[in-house]
N, C-alpha and C positions, 0 to 999 in steps of 0.2 A: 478630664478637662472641665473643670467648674465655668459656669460663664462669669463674666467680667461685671455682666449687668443682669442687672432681678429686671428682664421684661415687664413681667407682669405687674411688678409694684410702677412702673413704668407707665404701662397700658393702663391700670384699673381709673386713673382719675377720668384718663381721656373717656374710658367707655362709657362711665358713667354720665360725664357731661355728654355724650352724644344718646346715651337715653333720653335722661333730662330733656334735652336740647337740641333734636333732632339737627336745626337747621345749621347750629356749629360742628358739624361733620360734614358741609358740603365746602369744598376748594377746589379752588382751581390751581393748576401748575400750567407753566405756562414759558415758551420759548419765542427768542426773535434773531431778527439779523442784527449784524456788527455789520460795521462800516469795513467793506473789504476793497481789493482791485477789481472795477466792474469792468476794466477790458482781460482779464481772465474768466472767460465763459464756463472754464472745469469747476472755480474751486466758488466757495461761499466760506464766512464765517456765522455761527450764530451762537447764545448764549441763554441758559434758561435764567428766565426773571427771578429768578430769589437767590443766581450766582452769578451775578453779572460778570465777577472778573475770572470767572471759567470761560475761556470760548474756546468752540471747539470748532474748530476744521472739516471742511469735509467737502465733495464734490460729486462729480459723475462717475458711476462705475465706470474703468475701462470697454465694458461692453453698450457704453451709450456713448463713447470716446475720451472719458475721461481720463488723466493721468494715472494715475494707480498711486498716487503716493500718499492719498488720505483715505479713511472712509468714505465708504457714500450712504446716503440714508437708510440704505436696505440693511448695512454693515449696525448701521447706530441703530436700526429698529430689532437686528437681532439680539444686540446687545444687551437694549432698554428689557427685553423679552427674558434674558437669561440672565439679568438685576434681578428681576422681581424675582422669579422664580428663586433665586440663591438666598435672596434676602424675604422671603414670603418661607422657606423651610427652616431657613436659621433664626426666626422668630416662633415659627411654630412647636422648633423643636425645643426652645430654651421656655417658652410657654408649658410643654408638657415634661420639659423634666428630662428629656434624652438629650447625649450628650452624643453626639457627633464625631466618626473619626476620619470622614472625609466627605466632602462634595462634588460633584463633578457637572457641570451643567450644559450642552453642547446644542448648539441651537440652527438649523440650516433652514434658509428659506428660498424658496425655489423660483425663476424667473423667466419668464421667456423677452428678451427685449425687443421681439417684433413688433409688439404693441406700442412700446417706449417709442420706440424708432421711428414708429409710421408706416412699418414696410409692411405690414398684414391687417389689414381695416378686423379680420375677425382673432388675432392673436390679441390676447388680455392685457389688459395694462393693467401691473401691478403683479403681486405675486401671487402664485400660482399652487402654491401649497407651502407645508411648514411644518418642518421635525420638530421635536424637541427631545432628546434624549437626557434623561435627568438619574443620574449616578450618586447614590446613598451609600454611606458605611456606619455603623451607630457602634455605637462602645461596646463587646462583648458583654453580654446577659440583660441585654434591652430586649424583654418581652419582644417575641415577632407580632404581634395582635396591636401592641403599639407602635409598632413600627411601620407598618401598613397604613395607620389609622394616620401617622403623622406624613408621610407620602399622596395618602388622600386629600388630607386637609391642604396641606402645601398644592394641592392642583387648585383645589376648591378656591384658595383666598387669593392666589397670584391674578390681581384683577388686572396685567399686562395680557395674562394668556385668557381672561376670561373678555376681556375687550374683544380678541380680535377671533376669537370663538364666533361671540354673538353680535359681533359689530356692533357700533353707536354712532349716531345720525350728528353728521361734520356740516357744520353752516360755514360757509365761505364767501368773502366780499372779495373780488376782486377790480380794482379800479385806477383809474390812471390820475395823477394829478399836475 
């Protein structure tokens, strides 16, 4: 399987302009709400700012009472978690030159909704822990020493799993108008 695109002829302008130019490597990504039904308390829509005409759906776990028939953010956080992941090893691997005969990337995050709920002041709000099980198969006669190397590196740069590793400090306004 040849890849489709030379990453790297790709990557090298970019890298370089963020030597150069450290401060055009900082961006922001970024999401909001869509105008949805605000007498539906399950559901929300929202859409990230550079695809407006993606919106996605999503609402309350059935275990907070939600319907069950969209996502809820926990579903989309695991999701966003096993993107990067899939997509942080399928760069790294087309970067080093291995060619890939399968990916498998399976993500569970764990919850207690006590906390959600209100019903236990000391049960946590939020999650509670976080698998990740990440499944590699590389083309017969891929070096194991690089194979390894590209497994590491794919943990190293997947800045989804390295966010919520080391946390990073959330400023929030919240207000009424």
């Amino acid at each position: 399987m040849p890849y489709t695109t030379d990453l790297k002829s790709v990557q090298a302008p970019l890298k370089e302009k963020y030597r150069s130019d450290p401060g055009s490597a900082m961006v922001v990504t970024a999401a909001q709400s869509v105008p949805s039904d605000l007498s539906d308390p399950r559901h929300c829509a929202v859409a990230p700012a550079e695809f407006p005409d993606v919106t996605i759906r999503a609402g309350l776990h059935p275990a907070a009472g939600g319907a069950g028939d969209t996502p809820c953010s926990g579903d989309i956080l695991a999701s966003a978690l096993a993107i990067c992941e899939e997509s942080t090893l399928r760069s790294v691997a087309a970067n080093m030159g291995v060619e890939l005969e399968s990916v498998h990337v399976d993500v569970r995050i764990h919850w207690d909704f006590r906390g959600t709920m209100a019903t236990d002041r000391d049960a946590p709000v939020g999650a509670t822990g976080i698998e990740m099980h990440t499944q590699v198969k590389v083309k017969d006669g891929v070096d194991p020493e690089r194979a390894k190397r590209l497994l590491s590196s794919a943990e190293r740069y997947c800045s989804t799993l390295q966010t919520l590793r080391h946390g990073v400090e959330v400023a929030t306004d919240f207000s009424l108008s």
